[in-house]
DSSP file (Angstrom, degrees, kcal/mol; ACC not computed):
  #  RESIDUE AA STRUCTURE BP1 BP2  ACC     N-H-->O    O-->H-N    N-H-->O    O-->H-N    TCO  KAPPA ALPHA  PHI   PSI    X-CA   Y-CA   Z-CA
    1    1 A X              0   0    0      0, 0.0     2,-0.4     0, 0.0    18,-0.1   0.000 360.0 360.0 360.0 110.6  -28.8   53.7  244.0
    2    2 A X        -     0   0    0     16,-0.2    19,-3.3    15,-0.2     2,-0.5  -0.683 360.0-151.8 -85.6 149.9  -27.6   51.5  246.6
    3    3 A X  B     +a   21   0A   0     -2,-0.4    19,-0.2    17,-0.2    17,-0.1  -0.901  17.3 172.8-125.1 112.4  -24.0   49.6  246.4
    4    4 A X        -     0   0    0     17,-1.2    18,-0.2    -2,-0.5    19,-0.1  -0.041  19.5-166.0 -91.1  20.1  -24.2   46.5  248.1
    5    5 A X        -     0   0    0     16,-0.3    18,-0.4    17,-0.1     2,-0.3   0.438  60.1  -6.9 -17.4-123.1  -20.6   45.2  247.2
    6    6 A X  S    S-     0   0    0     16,-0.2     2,-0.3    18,-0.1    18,-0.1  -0.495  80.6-146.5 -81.0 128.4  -19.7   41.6  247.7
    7    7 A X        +     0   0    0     16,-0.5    18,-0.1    -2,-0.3    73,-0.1  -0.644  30.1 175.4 -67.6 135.7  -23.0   39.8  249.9
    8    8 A X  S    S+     0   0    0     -2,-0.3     2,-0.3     2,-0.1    -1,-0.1  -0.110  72.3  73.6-127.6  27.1  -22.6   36.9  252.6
    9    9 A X  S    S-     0   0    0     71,-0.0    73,-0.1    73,-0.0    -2,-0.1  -0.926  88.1-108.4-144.0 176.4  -26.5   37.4  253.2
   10   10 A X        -     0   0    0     -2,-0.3    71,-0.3    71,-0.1     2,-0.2  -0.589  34.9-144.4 -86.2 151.9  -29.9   36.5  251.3
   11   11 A X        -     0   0    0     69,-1.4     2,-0.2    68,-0.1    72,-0.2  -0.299  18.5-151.4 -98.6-172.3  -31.7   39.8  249.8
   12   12 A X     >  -     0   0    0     -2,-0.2     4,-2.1    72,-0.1     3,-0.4  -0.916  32.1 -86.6-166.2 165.7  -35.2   39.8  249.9
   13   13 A X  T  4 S+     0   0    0    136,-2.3     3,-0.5     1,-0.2   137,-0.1   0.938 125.8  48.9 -58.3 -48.5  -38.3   41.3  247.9
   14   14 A X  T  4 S+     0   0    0      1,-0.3    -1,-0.2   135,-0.2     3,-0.2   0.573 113.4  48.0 -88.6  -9.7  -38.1   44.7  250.2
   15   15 A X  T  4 S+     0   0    0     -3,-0.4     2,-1.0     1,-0.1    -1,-0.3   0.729  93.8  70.4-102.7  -0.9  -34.4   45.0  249.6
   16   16 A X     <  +     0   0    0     -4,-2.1     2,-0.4    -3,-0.5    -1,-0.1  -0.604  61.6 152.1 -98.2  73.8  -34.0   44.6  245.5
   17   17 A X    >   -     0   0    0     -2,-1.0     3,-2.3    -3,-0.2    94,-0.2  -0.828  61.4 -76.9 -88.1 155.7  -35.7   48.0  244.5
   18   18 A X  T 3  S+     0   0    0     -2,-0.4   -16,-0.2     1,-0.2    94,-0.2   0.277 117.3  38.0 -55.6 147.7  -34.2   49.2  241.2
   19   19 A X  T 3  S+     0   0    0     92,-0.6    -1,-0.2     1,-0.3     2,-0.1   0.305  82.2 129.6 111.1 -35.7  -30.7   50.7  241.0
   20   20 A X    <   -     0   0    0     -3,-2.3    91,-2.0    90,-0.1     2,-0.6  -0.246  35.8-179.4 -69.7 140.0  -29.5   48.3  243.6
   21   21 A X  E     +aB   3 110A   0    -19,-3.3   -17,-1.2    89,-0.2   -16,-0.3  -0.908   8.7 169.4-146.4 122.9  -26.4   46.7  242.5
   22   22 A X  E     - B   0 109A   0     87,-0.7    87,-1.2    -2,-0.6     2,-0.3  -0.471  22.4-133.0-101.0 176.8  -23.7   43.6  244.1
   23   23 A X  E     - B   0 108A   0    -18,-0.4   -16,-0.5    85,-0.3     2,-0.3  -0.987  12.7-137.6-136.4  98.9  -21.1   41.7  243.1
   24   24 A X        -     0   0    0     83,-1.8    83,-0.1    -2,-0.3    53,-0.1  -0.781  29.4 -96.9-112.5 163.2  -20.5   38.2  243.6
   25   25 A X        -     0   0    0     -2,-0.3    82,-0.5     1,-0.2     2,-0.2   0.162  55.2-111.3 -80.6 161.9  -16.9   36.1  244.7
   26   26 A X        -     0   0    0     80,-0.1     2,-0.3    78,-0.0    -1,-0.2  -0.552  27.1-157.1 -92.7 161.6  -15.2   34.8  241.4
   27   27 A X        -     0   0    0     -2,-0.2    78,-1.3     2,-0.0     2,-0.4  -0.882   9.7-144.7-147.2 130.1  -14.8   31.2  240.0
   28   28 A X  B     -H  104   0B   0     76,-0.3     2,-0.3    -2,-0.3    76,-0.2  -0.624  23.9-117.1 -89.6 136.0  -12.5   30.3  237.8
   29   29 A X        -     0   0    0     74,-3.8    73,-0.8    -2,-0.4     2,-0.4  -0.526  26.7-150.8 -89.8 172.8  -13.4   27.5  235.2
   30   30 A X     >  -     0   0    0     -2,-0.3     4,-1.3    71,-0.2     5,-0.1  -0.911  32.1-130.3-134.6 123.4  -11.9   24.1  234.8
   31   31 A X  H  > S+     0   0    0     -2,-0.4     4,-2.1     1,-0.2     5,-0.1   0.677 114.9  57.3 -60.1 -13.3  -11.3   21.8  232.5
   32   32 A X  H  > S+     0   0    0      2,-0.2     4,-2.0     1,-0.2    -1,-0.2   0.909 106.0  53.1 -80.1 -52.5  -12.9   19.2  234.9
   33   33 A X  H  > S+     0   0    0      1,-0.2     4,-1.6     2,-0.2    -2,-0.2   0.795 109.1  54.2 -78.8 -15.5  -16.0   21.5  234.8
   34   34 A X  H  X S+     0   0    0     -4,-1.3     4,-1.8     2,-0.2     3,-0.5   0.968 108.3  42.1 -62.9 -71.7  -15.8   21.2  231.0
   35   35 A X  H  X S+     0   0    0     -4,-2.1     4,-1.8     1,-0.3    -2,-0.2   0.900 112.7  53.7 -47.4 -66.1  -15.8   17.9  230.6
   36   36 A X  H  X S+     0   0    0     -4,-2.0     4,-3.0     2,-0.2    -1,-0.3   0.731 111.8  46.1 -10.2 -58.0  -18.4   17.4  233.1
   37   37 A X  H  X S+     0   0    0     -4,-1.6     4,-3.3    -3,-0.5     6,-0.3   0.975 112.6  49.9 -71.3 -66.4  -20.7   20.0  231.3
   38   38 A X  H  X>S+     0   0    0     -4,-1.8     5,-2.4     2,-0.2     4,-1.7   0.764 117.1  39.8 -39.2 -51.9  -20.0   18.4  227.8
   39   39 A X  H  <5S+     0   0    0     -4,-1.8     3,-0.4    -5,-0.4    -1,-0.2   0.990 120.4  52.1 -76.5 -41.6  -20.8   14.6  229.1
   40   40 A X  H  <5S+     0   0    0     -4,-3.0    -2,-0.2     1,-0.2    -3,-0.2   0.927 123.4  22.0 -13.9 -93.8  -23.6   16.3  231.0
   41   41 A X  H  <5S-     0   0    0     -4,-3.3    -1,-0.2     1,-0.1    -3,-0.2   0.685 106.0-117.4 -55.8 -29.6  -25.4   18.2  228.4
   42   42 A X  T  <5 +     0   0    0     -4,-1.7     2,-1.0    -3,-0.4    -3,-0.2   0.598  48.7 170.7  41.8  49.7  -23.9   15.8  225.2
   43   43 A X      < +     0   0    0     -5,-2.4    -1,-0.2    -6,-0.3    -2,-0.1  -0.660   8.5 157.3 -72.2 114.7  -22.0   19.0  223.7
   44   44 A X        +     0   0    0     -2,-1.0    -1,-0.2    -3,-0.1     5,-0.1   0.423  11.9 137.8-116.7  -0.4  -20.3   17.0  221.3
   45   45 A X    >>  -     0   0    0     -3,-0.1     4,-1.3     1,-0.1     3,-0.6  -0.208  64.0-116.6 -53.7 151.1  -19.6   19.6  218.9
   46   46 A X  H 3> S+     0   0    0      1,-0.3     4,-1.3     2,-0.2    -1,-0.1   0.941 109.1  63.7 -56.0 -51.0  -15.8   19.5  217.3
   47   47 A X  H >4 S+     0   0    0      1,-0.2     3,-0.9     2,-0.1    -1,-0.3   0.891 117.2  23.0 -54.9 -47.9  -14.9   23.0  218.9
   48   48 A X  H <4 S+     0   0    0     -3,-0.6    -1,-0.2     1,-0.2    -2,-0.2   0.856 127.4  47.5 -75.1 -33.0  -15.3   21.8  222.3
   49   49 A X  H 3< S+     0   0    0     -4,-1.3     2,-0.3     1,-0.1    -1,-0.2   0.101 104.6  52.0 -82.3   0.7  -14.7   18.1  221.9
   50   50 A X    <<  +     0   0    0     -4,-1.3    -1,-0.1    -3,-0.9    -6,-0.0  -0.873  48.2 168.1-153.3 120.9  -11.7   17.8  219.8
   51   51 A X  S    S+     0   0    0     -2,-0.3     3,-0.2    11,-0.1    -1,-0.1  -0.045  74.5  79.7-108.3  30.5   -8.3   19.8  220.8
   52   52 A X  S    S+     0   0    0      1,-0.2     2,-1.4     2,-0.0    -2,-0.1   0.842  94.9  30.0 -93.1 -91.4   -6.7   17.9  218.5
   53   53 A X        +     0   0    0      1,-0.2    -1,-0.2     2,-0.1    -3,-0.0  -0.744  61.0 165.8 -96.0 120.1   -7.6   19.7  215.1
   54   54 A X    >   +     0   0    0     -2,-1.4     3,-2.0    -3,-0.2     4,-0.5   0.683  28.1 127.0 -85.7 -28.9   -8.1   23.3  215.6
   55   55 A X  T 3  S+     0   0    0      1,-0.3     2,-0.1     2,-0.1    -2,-0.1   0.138  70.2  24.2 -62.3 158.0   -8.0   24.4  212.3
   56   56 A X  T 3  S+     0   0    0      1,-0.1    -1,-0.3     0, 0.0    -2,-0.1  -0.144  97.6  96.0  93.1 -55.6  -10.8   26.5  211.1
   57   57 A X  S <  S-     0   0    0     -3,-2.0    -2,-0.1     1,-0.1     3,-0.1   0.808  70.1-149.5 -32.2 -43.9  -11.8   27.7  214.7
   58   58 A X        +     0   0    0     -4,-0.5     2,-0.3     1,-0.2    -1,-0.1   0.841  64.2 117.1  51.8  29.0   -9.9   31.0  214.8
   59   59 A X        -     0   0    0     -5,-0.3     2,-0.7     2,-0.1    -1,-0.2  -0.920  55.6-155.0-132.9 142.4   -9.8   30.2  218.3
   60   60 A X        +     0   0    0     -2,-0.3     2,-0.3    -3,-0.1    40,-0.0  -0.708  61.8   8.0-111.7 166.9   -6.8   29.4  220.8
   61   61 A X  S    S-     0   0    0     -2,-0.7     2,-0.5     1,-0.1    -2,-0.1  -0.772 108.2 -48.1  85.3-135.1   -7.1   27.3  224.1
   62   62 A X        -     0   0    0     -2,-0.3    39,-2.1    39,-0.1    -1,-0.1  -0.869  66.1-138.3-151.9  89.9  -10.0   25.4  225.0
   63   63 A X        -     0   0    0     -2,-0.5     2,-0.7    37,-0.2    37,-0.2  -0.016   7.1-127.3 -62.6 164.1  -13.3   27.4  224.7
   64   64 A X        -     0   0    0     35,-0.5    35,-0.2     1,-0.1     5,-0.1  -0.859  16.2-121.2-102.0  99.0  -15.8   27.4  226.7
   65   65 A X     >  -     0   0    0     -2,-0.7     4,-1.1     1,-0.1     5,-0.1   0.310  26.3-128.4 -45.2 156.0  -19.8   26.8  225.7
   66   66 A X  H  > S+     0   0    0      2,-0.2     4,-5.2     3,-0.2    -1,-0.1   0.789  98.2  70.2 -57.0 -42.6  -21.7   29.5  226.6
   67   67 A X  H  > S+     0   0    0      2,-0.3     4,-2.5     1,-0.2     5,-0.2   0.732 103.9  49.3 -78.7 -33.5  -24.4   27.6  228.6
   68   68 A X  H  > S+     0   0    0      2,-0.2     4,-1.8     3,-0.1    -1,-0.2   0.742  99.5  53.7 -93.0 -10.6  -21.9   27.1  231.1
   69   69 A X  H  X S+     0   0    0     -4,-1.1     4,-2.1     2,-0.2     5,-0.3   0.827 111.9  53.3 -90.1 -40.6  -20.6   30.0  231.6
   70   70 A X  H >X S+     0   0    0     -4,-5.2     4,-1.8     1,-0.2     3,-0.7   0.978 110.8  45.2 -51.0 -39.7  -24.2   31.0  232.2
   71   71 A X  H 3X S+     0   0    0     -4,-2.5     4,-2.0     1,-0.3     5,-0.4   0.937 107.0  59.3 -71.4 -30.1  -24.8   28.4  234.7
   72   72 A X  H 3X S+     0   0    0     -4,-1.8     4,-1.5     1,-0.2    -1,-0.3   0.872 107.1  43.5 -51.3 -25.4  -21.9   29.2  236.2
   73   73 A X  H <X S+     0   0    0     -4,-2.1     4,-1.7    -3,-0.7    -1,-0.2   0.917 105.3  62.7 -79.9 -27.0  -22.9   32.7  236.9
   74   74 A X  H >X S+     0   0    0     -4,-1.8     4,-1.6    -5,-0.3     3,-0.6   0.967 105.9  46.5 -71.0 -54.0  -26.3   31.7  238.0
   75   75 A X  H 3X S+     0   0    0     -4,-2.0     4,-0.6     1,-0.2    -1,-0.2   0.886 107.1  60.0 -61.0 -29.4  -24.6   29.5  241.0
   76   76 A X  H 3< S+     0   0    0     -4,-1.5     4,-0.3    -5,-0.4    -1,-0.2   0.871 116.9  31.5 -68.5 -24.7  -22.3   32.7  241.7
   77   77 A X  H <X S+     0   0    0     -4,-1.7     4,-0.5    -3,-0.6     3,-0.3   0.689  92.3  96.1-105.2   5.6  -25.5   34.6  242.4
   78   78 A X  H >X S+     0   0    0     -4,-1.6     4,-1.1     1,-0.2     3,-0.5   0.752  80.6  55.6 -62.0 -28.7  -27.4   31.8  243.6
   79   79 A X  H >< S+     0   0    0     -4,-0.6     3,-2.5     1,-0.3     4,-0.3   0.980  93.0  63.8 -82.6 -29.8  -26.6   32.9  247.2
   80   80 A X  H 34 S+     0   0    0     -3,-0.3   -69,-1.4     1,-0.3    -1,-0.3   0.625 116.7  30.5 -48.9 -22.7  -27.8   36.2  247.2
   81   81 A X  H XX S+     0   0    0     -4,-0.5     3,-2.5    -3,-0.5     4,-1.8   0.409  86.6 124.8 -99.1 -11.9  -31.3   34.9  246.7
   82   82 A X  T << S+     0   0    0     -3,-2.5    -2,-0.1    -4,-1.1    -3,-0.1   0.553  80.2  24.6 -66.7 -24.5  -30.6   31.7  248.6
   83   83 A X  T 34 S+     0   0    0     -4,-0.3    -1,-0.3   -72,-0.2    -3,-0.1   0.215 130.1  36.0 -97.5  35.9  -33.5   32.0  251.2
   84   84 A X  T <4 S+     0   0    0     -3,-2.5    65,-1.7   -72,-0.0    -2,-0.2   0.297  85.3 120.9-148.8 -25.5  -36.2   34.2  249.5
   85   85 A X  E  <  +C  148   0A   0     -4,-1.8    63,-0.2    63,-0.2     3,-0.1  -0.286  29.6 166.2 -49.0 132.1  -35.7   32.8  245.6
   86   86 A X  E     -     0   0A   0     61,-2.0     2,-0.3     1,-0.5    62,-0.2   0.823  53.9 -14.5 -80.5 -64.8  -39.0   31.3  244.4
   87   87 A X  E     -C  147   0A   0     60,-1.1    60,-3.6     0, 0.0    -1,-0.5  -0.925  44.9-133.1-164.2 141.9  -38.9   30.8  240.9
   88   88 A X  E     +C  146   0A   0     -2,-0.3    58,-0.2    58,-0.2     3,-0.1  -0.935  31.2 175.0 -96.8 129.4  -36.9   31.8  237.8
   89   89 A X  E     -     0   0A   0     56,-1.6     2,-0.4    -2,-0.5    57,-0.2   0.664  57.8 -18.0-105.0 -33.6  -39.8   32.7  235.4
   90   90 A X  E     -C  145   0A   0     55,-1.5    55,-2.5     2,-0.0    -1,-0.4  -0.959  54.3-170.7 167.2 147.8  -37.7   34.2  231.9
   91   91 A X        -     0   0    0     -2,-0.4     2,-0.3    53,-0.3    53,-0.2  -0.890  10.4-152.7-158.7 143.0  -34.4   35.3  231.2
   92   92 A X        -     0   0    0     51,-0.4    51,-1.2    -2,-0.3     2,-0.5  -0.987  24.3-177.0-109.9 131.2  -32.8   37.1  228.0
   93   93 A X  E     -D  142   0A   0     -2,-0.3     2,-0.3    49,-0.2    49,-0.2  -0.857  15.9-172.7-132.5 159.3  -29.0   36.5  227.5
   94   94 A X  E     -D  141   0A   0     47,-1.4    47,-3.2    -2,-0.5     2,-0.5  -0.828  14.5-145.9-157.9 128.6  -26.5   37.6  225.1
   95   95 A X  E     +D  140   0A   0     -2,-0.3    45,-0.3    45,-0.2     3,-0.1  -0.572  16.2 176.1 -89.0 134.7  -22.9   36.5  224.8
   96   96 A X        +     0   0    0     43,-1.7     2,-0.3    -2,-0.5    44,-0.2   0.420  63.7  10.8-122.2  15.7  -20.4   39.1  223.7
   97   97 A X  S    S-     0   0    0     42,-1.6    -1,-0.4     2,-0.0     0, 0.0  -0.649  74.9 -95.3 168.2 148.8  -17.3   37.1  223.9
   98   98 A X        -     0   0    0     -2,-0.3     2,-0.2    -3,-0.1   -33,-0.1   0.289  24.2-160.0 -52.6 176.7  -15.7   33.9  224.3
   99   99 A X        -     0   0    0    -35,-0.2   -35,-0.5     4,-0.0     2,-0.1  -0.758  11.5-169.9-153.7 107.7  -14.4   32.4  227.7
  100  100 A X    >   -     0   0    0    -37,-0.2     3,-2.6     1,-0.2     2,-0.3  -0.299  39.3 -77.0-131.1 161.2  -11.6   29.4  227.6
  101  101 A X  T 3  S+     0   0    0    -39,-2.1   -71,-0.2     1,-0.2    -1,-0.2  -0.410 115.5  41.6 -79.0 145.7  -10.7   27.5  230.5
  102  102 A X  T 3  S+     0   0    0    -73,-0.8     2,-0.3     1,-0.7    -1,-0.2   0.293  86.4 119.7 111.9 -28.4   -8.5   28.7  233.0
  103  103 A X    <   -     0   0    0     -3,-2.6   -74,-3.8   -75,-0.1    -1,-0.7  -0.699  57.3-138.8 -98.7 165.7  -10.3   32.2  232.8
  104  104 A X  B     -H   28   0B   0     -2,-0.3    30,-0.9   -76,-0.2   -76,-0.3  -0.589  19.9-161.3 -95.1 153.1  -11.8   33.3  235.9
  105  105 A X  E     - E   0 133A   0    -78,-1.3    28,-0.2    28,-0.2     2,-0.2  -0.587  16.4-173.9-161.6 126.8  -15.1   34.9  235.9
  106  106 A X  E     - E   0 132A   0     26,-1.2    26,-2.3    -2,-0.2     2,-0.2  -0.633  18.2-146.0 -94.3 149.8  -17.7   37.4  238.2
  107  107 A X  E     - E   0 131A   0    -82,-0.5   -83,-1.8    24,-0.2     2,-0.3  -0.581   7.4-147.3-124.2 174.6  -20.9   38.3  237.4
  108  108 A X  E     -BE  23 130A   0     22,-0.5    22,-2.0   -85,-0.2   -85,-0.3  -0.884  17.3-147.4-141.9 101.1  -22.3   42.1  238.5
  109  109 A X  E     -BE  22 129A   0    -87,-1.2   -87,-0.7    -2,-0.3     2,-0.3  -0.543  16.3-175.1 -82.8 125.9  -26.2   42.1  239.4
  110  110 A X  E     -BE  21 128A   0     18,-1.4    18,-0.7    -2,-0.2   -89,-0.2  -0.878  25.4-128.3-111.1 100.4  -28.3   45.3  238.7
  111  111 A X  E     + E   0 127A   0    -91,-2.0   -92,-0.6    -2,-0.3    16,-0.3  -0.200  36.2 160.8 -35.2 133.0  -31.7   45.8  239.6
  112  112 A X  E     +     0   0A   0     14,-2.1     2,-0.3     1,-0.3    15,-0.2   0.616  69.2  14.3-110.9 -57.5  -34.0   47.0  236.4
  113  113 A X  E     + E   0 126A   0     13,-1.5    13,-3.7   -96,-0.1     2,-0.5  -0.971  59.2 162.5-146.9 135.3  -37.3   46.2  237.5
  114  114 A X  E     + E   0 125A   0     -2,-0.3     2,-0.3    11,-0.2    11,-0.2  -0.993  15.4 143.6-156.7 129.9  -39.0   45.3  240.8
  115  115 A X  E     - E   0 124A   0      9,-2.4     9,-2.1    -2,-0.5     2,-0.2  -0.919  45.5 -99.1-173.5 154.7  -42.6   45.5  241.6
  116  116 A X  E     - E   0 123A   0     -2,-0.3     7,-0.2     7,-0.2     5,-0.1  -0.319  39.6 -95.7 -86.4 144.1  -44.9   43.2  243.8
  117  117 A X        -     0   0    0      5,-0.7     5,-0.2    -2,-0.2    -1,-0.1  -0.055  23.9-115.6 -51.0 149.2  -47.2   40.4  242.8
  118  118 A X  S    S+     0   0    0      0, 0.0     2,-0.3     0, 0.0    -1,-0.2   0.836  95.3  12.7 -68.9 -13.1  -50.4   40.3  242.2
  119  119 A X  S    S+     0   0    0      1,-0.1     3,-0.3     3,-0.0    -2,-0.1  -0.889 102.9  16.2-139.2 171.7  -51.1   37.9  245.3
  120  120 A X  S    S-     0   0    0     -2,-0.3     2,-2.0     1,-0.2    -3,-0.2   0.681  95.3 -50.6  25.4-174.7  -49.4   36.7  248.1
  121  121 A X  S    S+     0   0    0     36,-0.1    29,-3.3    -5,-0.1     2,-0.3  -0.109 103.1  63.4 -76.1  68.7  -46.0   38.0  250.0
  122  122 A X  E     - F   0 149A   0     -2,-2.0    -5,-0.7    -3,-0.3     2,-0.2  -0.969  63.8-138.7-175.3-175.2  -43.6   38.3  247.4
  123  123 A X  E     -EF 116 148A   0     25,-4.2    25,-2.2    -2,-0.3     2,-0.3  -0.832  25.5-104.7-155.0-178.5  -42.8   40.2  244.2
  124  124 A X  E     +EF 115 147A   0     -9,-2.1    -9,-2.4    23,-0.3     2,-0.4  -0.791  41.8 177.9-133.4 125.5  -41.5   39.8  240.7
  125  125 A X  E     -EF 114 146A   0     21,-2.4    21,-2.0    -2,-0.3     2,-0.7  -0.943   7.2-170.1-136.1 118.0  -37.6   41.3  240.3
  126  126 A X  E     -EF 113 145A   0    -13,-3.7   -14,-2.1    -2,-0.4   -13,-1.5  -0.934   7.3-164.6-102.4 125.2  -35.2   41.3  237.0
  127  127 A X  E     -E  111   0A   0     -2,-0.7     2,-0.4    17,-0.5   -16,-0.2  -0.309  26.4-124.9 -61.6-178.9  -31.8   42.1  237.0
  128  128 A X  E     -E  110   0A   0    -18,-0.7   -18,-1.4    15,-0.2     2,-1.0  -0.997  32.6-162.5-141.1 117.2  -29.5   42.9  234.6
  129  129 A X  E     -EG 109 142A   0     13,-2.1    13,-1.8    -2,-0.4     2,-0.8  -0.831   7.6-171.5-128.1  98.2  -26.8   40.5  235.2
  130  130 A X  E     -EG 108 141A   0    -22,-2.0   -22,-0.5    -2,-1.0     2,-0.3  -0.823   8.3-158.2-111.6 113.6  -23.1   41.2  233.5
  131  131 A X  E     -EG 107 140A   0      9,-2.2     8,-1.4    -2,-0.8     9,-0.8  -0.691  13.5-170.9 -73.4 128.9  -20.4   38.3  233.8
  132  132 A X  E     -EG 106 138A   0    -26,-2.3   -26,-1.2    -2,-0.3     6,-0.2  -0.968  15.0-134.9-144.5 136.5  -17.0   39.7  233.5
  133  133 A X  E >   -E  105   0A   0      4,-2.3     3,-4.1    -2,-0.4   -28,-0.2  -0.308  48.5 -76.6 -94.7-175.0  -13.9   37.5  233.1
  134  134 A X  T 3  S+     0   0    0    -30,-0.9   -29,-0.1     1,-0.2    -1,-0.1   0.599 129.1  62.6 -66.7  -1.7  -10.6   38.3  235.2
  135  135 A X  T 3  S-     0   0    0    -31,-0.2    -1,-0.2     2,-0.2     3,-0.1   0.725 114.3-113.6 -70.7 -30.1   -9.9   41.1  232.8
  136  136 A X  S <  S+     0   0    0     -3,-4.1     2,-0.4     1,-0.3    -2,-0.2   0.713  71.7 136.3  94.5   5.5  -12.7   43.0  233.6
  137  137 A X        -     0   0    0     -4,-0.1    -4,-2.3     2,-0.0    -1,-0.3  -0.872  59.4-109.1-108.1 151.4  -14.1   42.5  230.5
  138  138 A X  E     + G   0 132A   0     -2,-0.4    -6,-0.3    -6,-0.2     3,-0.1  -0.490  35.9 167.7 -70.6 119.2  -18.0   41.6  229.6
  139  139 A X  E     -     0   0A   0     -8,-1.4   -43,-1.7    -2,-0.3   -42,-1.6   0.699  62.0  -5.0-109.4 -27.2  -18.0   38.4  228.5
  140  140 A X  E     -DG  95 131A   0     -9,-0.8    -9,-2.2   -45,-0.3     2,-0.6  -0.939  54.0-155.7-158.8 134.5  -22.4   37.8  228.7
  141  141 A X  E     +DG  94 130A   0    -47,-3.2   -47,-1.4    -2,-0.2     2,-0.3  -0.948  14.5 169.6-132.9 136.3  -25.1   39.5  229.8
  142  142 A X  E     -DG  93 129A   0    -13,-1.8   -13,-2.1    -2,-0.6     2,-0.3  -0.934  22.5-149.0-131.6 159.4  -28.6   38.4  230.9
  143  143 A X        -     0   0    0    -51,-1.2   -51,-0.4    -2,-0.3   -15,-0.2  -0.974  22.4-163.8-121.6 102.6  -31.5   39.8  232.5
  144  144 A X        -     0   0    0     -2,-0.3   -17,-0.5   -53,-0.2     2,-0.3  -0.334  13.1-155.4 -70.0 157.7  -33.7   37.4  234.8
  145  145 A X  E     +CF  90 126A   0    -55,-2.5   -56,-1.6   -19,-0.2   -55,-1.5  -0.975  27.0 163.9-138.4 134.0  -36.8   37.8  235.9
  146  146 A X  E     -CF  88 125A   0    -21,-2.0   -21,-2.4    -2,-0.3     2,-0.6  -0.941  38.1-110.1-139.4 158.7  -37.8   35.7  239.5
  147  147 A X  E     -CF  87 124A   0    -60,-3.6   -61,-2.0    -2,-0.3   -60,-1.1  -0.925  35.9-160.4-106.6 130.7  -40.0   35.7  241.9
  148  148 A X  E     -CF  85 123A   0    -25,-2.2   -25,-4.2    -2,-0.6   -63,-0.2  -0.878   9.2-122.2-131.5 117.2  -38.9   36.7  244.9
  149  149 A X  E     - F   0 122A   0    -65,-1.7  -136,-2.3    -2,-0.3     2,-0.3  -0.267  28.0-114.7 -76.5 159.1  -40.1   36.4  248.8
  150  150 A X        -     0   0    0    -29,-3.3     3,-0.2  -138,-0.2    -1,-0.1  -0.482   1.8-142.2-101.2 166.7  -40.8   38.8  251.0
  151  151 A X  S    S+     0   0    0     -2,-0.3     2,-0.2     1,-0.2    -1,-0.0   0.633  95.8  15.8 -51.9 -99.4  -38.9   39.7  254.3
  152  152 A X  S    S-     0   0    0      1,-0.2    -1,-0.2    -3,-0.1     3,-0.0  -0.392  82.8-111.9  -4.4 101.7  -42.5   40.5  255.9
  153  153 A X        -     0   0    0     -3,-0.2    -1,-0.2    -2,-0.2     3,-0.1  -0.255  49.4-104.4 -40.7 130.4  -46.0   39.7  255.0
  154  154 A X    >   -     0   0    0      1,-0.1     3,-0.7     3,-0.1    -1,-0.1  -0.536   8.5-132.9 -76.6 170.6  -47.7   42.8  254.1
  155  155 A X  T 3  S+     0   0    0      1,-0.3    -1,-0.1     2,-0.1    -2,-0.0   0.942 110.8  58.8 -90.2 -47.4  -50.2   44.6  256.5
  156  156 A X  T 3         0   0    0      1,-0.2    -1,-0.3    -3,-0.1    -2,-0.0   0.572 360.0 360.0 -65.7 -10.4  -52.5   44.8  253.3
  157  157 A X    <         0   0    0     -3,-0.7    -1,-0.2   -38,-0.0    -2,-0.1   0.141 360.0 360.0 -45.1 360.0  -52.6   40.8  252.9
């Protein structure tokens, strides 16, 4: 398995064989990035939209949609692909616990699956992609699958 910790360079199709696993810098969310997301998207449901009456919720602080703490993770790994990404083709996610503003939160990339395309210089890669808040606990995990360029043309092309 290779340990790549924290990146400040682009991967590529000939470095994500499976087992490889990084880290990406943290970002704490915002109440700015809430509101943003909310007028953005129209989440206008009461939990997020009204901190006013809470009751019923069984939640304290000011949660945080789900969909944004994925996209947030997706820009924290966005540089590690940032000159070789093609395409996001399919994704599975699952949330295993809230995230409120104010918490911080880093995602931890695994290679699963990595094999080349059927044409041209590039290959098909998923991870296994676990967001963890400033506790250190797993807050969602998804596994993309992208298409991915390669460093090098192959000779067999």
């Amino acid at each position: 398995m290779k340990q790549l910790g924290r990146l400040d360079f682009s991967l590529y199709f000939e470095d994500l064989e499976p087992g490889t696993t990084w880290e990406t810098e943290g970002r704490t969310i915002f109440e700015a990035d809430l509101c943003t997301f909310l007028g953005l998207a129209w989440f206008n449901e009461r939990l997020f939209a009204n901190m006013h009456d809470r009751s019923g919720f069984g939640m304290k602080g000011q949660p945080v949609p789900g969909a944004l703490v994925y996209i947030v993770a997706e820009g924290l790994t966005m540089p590690s692909i940032s000159k070789s990404g093609l395409a996001f083709l399919h994704t599975d996610m699952d949330i295993k616990q809230s995230v409120s503003v104010g918490d911080t939160v880093y995602v931890k990339c695994e290679v699963i699956e990595s094999r080349r395309a059927s044409e041209g210089a590039r290959g098909l890669v998923r991870t296994r992609n676990t967001v963890l808040n400033q506790h250190g606990q797993t807050v969602l995990v998804y596994q993309p699958l992208r298409l991915i360029k390669m460093r090098d043309e192959p000779a067999d092309s």
